[in-house]
C-alpha positions, 0 to 999 in steps of 0.5 A: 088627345086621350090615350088608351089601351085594352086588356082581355081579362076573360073571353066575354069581358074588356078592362079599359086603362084610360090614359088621359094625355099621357099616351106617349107614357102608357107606364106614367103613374106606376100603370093605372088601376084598371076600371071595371067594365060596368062602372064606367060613367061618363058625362061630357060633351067636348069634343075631346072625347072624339079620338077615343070614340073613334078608336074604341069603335074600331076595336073588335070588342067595343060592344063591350064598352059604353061610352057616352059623351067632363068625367071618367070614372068608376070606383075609386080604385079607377082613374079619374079624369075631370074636363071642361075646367079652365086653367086648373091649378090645384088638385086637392081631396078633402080628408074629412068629407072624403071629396075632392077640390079643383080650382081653375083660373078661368082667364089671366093668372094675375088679373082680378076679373071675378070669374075663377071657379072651384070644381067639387067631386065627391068620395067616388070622384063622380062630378057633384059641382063643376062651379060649386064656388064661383067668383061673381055669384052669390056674393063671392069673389074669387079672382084666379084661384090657385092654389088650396088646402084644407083644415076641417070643414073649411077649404082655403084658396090662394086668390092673388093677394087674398087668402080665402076661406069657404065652407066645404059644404055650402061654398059660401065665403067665410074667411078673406084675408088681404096678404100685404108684401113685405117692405121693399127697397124697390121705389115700386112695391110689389104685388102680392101674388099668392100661388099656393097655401098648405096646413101644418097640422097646428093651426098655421097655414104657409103661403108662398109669394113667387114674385116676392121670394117670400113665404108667409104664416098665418095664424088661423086662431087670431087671422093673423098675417107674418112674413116667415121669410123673405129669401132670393135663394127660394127662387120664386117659390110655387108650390109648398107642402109641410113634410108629414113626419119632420114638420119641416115646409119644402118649396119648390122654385119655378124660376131655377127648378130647385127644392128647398126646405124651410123650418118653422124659424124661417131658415132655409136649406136648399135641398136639390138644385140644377148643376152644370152638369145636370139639369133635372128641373125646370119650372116646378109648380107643385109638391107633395108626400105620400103616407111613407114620406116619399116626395112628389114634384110636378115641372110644369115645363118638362111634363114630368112627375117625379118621386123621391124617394126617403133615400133621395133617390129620384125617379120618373113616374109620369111624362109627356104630361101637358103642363102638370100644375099644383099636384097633391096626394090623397093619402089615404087612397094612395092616389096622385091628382094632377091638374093640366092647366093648358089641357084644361082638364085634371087627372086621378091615378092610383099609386104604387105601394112601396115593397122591398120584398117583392122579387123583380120577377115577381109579377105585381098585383092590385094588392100593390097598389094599395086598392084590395088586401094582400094575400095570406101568407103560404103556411110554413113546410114541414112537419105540422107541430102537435 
């Protein structure tokens, strides 16, 4: 269902808050950037969009509001919601070019079937490609991709045992590179099974393997394949991101919910885990910082979004979300883009700016947000000095 809400911000205009499914939660991402009355586009013809055509109808006011049946979007100070995908895992933007990626699975997670695709948005989060890359067209092959990272003009997708590369403008394949799983004991070899991939900043990119604990680098200069580490205590490592101050690689673990962080030797410190008293995570799918070193975390099972904090303190930011997958955080917005792969469909929203000046009383404002500039500070009482 999608969920909603109405604000009456002067008597001849309507602020529509779209909740993608998260209506249970209408304080899910700090509150969402409220969109402008007439810079709502909307191209879809599912018949998810049913439910809030037939609320919105009934509202005294709809004749405000222009709603036509895949994206609800206005300026990027808005929320964004993406539909008509399938099975999307990862939702990333592109710091370059300023778009945005979604991959989607389209089938069996584990099975090469050649029909995943990867959707394109562009700066403004308007619809640009839903298949901009598309296994079995144009000579591509792209099985289940999952998760992706970007490094200048090329986008990289986890696919199975492949590591692939395509240009960011074209689609077209330029990099496959076969990942091979370590020496096992077991008289049957693992299978590769690639879930996400991220960039450290210095020419390496990290892949995790959830079935076999391990954690690869790969050399972008020499196309190059090591195995990093190869460790139980990961516990099924799903999603991967490189702390953008200390360099350090954080994992997070879908089969024992816990956080761990690995250096660029290899060793690993687990960070948070369930105890017996308190199980706070279940099945993590993805992890990601934003400009001030808070930490994101997405558990696919429970519905939540969590943030911690730099001071380790944890908090609940979005719940009775629909299978929250591979999450990342355009920094340079300020924005969470969560993909819902039961839900088919993928989320944009505006996050809170960190302010320890603010009074509790003190009511917020879009300059929180990060999306319009702060106010100027009030002149200083007393006498003016000559």
């Amino acid at each position: 269902m999608v969920g909603h809400c109405y604000a009456y911000t002067s008597p001849l205009r309507l602020t529509l808050y779209a909740h993608f499914l998260t209506g249970s939660s209408p304080g899910g991402y700090d509150a969402p950037v409220p969109t402008k009355s007439t810079a709502i586009y909307v191209v879809s013809r599912t018949p998810s969009v049913m439910p809030l055509l037939i609320r919105v109808i009934s509202h005294p006011a709809a004749w405000l509001i222009w709603i036509v049946p895949l994206v609800i979007a206005s300026p990027l100070s808005a929320q964004i919601t993406v539909t008509e995908l399938q099975s999307p895992y990862s939702f990333v933007n592109d710091p370059i070019e300023k778009g945005y990626f979604i991959s989607s699975v389209n089938g069996e997670a584990e099975t090469a079937d050649n029909n995943g695709f990867i959707t394109k948005l562009n700066p403004n989060g308007k619809l640009l490609n839903l298949k901009f890359i598309q296994g079995g067209k144009d000579d591509v092959t792209l099985h289940a991709p999952k998760g992706m990272a970007l490094v200048e003009h090329v986008l990289y997708v986890a696919d199975l045992d492949t590591l692939r590369g395509f240009d960011t403008t074209t689609g077209k394949p330029i990099m496959a590179l076969r990942i091979r799983p370590p020496a096992a004991s077991q008289s049957e070899p693992l299978q590769t099974s690639l879930s996400d991939v991220t960039f450290d900043g210095k020419g390496h990119l990290y892949c995790s393997d959830q079935k076999a604990n391990t954690i690869y680098r790969v050399d972008l200069a020499t196309q190059t394949v090591s195995v990093l580490v190869t460790d139980r205590s990961l516990a099924g490592p799903s999603g991967l991101a490189v702390h953008p101050k200390s360099g350090q690689i954080i994992a997070v673990s879908w089969e024992k919910g816990k956080i761990s962080e690995v250096s660029p030797e290899g060793v690993v410190t687990e960070l948070f885990s369930n105890s017996f008293f308190s199980s706070r995570f279940q099945n993590l799918r993805g992890v990601d910082f934003d400009r001030w070193g808070n930490m994101y975390v997405s558990d696919f099972t429970t519905g939540k979004v969590w943030r911690m904090s730099w001071d380790k303190r944890f908090q609940v930011i979005a719940e009775f979300l629909p299978s929250p997958g591979d999450l990342s955080i355009d920094r340079a917005n300020n924005l969470i883009l969560v993909p819902y792969e039961l839900a088919h469909a993928a989320e944009m929203n505006g996050l809170e700016t960190p302010s320890s000046a603010k009074s509790k009383q003190e009511k917020r404002t879009l300059a929180d947000y990060g999306f319009i500039p702060p106010p100027p500070k009030p002149a200083p009482e007393g006498p003016v000095k000559k």
